[in-house]
FIRO-807239 format. One record per residue: residue number from 0; x, y, z of N, C-alpha, C in turn. Coordinates in steps of 0.05 Angstrom, whole numbers, plus 32768, in hexadecimal, padded with zeros to 4 digits. Example, Ala and Ser with C-alpha at 12.3 -4.5 7.8 and 13.67 -1.06 7.14 Angstrom:
<nodes>
> 0 8108 7F8E 809C 80F6 7FA6 809C 8108 7FBE 809C
> 1 8101 7FD3 808E 8111 7FEB 808F 8102 8001 809D
</nodes>
This chain:
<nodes>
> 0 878A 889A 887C 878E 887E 8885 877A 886C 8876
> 1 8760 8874 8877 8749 885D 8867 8758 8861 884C
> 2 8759 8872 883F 8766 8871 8820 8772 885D 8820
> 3 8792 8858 882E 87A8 8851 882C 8797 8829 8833
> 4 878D 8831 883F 8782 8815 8849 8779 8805 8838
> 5 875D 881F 8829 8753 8811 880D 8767 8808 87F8
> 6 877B 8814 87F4 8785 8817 87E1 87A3 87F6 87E4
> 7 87A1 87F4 87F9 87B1 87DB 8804 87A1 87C0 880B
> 8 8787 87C3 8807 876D 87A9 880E 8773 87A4 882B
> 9 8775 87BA 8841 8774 87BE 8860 8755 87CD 886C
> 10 8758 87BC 8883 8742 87D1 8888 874C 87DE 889D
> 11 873F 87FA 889B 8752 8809 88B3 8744 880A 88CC
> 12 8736 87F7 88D3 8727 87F3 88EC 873A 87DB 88FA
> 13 8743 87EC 890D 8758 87CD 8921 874E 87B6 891C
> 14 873B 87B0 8925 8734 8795 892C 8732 8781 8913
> 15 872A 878C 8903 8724 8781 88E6 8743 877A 88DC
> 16 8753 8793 88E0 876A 8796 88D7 8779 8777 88E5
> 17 8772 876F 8900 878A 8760 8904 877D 8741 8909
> 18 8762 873E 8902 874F 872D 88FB 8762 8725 88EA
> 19 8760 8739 88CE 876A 8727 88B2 8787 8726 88B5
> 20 8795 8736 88C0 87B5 8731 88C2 87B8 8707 88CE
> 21 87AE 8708 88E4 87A9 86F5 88EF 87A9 86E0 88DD
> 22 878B 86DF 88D3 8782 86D2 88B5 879C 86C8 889C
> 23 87B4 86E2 8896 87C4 86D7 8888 87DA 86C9 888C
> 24 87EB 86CD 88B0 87F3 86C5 88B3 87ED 86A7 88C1
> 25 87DD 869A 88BF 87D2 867F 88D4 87D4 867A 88B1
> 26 87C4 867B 889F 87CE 866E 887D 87E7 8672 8872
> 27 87FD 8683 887E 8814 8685 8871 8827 866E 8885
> 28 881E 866A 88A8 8824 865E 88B4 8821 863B 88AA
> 29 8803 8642 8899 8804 861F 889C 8810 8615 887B
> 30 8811 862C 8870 8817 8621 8859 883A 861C 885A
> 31 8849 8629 886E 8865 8624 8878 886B 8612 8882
> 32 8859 85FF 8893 8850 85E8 88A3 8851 85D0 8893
> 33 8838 85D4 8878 8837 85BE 886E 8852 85B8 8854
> 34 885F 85D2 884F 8874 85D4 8831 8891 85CA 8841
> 35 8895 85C2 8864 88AC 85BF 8872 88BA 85A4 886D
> 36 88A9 858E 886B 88BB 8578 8862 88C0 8578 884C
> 37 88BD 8593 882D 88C4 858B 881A 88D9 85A0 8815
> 38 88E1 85B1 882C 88E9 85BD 8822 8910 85BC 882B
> 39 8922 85C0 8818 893E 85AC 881D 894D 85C4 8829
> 40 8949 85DA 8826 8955 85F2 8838 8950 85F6 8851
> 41 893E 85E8 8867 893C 85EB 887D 892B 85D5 888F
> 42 8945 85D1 8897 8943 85B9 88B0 8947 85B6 88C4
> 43 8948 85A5 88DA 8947 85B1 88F6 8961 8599 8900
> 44 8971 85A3 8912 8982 8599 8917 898E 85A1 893A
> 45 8984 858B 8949 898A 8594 8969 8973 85A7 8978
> 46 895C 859C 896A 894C 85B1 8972 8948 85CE 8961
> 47 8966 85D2 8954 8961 85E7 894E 895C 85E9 8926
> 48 8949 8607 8924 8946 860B 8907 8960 860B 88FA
> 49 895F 85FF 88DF 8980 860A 88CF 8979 8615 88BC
> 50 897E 8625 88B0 8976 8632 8899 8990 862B 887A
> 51 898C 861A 886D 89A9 861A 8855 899F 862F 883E
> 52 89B3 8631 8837 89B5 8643 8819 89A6 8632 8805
> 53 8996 8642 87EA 8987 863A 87DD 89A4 862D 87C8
> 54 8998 861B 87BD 89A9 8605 87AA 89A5 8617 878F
> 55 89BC 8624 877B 89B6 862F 876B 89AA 8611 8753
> 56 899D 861C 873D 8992 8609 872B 89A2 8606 870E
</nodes>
């Protein structure tokens, strides 16, 4: 398990482990947060999320 851990940049101590999990998702959270009004595939409609198909280029 420590191998696999090192070898993935984890640490195999719980706490640490869900410290940084934590850590990436609250920056993947806010970086989803702030990229939302630019982004033309997903908008909210009735309350609810809509998800459209990506526009080919």
């Amino acid at each position: 398990m420590e191998e696999f851990c090192e070898q993935v940049n984890l640490s195999p101590i719980a706490t640490d482990f869900i410290q940084k999990m934590r850590k990436r998702f609250r920056k993947v959270a806010r970086q989803t947060d702030q990229s939302f009004p630019r982004n033309e595939q997903v908008r909210i409609e009735n309350g609810e999320v809509v998800i459209g198909k990506i526009k080919k280029k």
